[in-house]
C-alpha positions in Angstrom: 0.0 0.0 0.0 1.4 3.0 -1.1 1.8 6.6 1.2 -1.6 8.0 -1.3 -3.8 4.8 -0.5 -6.3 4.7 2.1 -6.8 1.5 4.3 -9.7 -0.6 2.6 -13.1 0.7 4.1 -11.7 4.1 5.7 -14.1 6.2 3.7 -17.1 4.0 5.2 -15.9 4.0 9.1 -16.4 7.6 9.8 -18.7 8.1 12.6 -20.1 11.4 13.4 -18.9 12.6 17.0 -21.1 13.1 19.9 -20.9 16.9 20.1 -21.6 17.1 16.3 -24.7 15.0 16.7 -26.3 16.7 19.1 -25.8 20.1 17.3 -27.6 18.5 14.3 -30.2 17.5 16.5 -30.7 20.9 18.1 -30.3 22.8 14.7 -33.4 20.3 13.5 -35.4 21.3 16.9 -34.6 25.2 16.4 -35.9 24.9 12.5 -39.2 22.9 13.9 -39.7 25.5 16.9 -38.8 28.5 13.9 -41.4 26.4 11.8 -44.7 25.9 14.5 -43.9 30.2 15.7 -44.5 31.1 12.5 -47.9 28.7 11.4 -48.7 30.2 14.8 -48.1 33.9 14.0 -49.5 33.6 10.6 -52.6 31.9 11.9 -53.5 34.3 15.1 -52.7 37.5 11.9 -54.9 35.9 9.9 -57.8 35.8 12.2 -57.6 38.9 13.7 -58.0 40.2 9.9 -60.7 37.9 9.9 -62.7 39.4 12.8 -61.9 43.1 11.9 -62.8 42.9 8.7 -66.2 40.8 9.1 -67.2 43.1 12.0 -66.9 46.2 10.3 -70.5 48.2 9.9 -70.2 47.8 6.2 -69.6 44.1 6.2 -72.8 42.6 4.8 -73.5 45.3 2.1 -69.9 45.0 0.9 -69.7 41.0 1.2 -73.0 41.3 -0.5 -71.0 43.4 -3.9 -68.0 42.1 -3.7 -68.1 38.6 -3.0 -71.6 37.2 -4.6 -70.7 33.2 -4.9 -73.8 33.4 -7.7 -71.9 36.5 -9.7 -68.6 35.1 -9.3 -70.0 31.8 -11.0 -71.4 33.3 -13.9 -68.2 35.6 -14.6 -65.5 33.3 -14.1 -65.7 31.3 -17.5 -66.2 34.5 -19.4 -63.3 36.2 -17.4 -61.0 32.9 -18.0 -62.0 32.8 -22.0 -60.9 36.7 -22.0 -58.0 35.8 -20.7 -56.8 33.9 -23.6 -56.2 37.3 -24.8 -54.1 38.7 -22.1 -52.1 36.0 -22.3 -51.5 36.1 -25.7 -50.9 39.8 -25.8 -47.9 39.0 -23.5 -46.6 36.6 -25.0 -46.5 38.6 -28.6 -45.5 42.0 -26.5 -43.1 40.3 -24.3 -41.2 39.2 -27.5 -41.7 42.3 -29.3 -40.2 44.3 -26.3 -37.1 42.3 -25.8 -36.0 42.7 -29.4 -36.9 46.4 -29.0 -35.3 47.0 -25.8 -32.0 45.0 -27.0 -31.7 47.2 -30.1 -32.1 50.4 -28.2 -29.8 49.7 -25.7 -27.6 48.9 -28.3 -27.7 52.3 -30.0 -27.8 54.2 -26.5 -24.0 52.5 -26.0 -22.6 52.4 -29.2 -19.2 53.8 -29.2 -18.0 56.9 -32.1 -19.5 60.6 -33.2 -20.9 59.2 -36.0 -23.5 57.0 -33.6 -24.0 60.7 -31.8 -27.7 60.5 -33.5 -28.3 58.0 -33.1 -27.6 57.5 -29.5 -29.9 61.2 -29.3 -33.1 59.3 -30.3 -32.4 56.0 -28.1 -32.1 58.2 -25.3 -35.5 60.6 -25.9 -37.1 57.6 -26.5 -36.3 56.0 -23.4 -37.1 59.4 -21.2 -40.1 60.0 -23.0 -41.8 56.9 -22.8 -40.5 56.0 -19.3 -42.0 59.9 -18.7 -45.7 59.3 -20.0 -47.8 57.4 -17.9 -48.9 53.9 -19.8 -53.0 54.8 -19.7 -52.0 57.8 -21.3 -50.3 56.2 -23.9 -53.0 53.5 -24.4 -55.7 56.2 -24.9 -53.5 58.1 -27.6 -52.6 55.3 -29.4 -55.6 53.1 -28.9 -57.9 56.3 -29.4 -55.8 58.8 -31.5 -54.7 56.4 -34.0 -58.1 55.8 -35.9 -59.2 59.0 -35.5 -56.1 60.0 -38.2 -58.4 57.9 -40.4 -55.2 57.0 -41.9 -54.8 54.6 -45.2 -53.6 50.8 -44.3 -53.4 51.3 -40.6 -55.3 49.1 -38.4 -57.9 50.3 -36.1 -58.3 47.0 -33.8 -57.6 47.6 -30.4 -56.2 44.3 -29.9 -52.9 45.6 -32.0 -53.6 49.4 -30.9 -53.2 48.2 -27.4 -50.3 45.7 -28.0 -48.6 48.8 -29.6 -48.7 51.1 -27.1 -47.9 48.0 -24.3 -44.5 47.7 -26.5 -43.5 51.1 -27.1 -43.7 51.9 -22.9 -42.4 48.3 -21.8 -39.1 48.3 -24.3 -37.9 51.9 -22.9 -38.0 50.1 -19.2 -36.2 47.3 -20.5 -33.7 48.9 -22.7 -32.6 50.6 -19.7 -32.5 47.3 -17.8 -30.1 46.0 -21.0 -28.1 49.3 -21.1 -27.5 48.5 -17.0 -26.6 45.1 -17.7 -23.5 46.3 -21.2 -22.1 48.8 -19.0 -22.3 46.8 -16.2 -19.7 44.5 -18.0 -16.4 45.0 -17.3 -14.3 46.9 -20.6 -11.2 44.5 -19.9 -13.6 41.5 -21.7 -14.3 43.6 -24.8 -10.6 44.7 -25.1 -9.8 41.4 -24.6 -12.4 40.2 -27.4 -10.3 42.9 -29.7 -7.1 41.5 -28.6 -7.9 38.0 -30.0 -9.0 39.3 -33.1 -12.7 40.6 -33.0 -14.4 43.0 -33.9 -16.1 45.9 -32.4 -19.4 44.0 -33.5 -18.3 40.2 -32.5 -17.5 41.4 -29.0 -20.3 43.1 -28.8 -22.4 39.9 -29.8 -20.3 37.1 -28.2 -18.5 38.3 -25.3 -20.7 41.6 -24.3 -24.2 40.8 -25.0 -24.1 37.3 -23.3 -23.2 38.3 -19.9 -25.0 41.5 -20.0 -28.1 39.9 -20.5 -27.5 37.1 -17.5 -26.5 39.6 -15.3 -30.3 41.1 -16.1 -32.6 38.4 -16.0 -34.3 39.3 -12.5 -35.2 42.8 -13.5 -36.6 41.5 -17.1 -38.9 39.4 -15.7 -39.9 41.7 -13.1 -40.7 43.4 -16.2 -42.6 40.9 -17.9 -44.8 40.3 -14.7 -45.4 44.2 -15.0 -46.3 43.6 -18.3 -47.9 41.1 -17.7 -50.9 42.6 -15.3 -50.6 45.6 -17.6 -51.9 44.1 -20.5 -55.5 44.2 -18.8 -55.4 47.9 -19.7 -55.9 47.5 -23.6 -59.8 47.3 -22.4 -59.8 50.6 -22.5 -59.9 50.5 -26.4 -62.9 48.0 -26.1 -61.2 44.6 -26.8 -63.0 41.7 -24.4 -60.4 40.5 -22.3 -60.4 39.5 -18.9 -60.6 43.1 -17.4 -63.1 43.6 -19.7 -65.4 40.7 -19.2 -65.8 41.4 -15.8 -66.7 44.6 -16.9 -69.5 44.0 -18.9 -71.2 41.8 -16.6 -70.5 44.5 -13.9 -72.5 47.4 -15.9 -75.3 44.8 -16.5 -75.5 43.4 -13.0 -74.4 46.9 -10.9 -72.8 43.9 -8.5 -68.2 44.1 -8.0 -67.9 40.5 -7.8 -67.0 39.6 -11.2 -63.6 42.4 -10.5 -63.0 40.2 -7.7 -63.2 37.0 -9.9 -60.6 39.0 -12.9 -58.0 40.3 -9.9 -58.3 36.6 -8.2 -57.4 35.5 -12.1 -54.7 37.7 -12.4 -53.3 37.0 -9.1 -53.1 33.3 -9.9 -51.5 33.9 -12.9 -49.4 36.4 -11.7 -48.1 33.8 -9.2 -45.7 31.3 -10.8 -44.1 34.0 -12.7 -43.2 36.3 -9.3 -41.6 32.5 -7.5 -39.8 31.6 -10.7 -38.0 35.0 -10.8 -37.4 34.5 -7.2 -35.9 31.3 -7.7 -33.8 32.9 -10.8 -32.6 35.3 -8.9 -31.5 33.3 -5.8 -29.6 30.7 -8.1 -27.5 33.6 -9.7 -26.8 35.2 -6.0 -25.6 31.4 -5.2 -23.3 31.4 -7.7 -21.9 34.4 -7.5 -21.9 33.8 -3.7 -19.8 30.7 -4.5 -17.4 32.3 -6.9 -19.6 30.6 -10.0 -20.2 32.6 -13.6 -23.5 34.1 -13.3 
């Protein structure tokens, strides 16, 4: 047996000490203890919400419009088949304002007088847009648009809406890119030139790539922003699932069915808000650990 070779079935004969064993056992009561204070906290909050809110003066009138079981029946197929539409409009927006918000940010640090224009009109883009409240835009686009009358340009307020969701959503998130480029340190792109590439290849394969996984939290922030936003474009008319609920609402004079579309949006909402949680604990573990990000 040589001075590197372990005696057959050391590995396997480790036994855990006394003292070490007894800290994992009182680490394991501590988390239970941690674990029962806080379903007990959480439950005596709870009720106390409970009882203030259901002894209130106004309870029965406003449990009465707000939470009809019968109402909330009625609009929750409607509200879930509008809500096709939301869900398409962010998937077709979310896509449209990543390319955007990558180009802009793009021309916002692009390097030479020559790009001096250019980077002008990224950046007044970006104030402007970030500026003007998104209701506002939706009514000038949604509203403005077809009053122009003009030739060739639609008038639904499906696309009207999606527009407007785009053109305030991609100034957020070419910010969010811009953050993420300068963010990168200028010793890779010189090193990129060093080795041969260009301005453009660095920018693409050594820039561009980490930038954007340095950003991923605050872009889908954005997309769950965007996400409940797009319940606005019922403002134009289009049915979704803000808009179902409305309808019944103005027929009915009963709240329930806003209930039903915010409980909708909530749930959708949901999975989105834990998985960018989840994203953005994984990259602060990494980094944590000395890993790439």
């Amino acid at each position: 047996m040589t001075l590197t070779e372990e005696p057959e079935g050391t590995r396997d004969s480790y036994t855990p000490s006394r003292r070490r064993l007894e800290r994992e056992r009182f680490k394991r009561a501590r988390a239970r203890r941690a674990t029962a204070i806080a379903a007990l906290s959480t439950l005596v909050t709870g009720v106390a919400l409970y009882l203030v809110v259901v002894s209130a003066p106004g309870w029965p009138r406003t449990k009465e419009t707000f939470f009809d079981a019968g109402y909330a029946r009625e609009a929750l197929p409607k509200v879930l088949e509008g809500l096709w539409l939301n869900v398409r409009l962010l998937l077709v927006c979310g896509a449209a304002v990543l390319v955007l918000g990558m180009l802009i940010a793009v021309a916002r640090t692009l390097r030479g007088p020559v790009f001096f224009p250019l980077r002008v009109l990224a950046a007044a883009y970006t104030d402007f847009f970030r500026g003007l409240p998104l209701i506002i835009n939706l009514m000038i686009v949604v509203l403005g648009v077809p009053a122009l009358r003009l030739q060739g340009v639609t008038v639904d307020p499906v696309l009207l809406g999606g527009t407007a969701l785009t053109l305030t959503y991609s100034a957020y998130v070419a910010e969010v890119f811009r953050a993420g480029i300068e963010s990168v340190h200028p010793s890779q792109r010189a090193a990129a030139r060093s080795l041969g590439l260009t301005n453009r290849q660095a920018l693409r394969y050594v820039v561009l790539p980490q930038a954007v996984r340095h950003q991923v939290p605050p872009l889908l922030n954005d997309l769950v922003s965007l996400q409940k936003d797009t319940g606005l474009v019922s403002i134009g008319g289009a049915v979704d699932a803000v808009r179902a609920a409305d309808i019944i609402v103005g027929r009915s004079l009963n709240y329930t069915p806003y209930i039903v579309a915010g409980l909708v949006f909530v749930a959708l909402t949901i999975p989105m808000t834990r998985f960018t949680d989840w994203v953005t604990a994984r990259l602060d573990s990494r980094r944590t650990q000395g890993g790439t990000a």
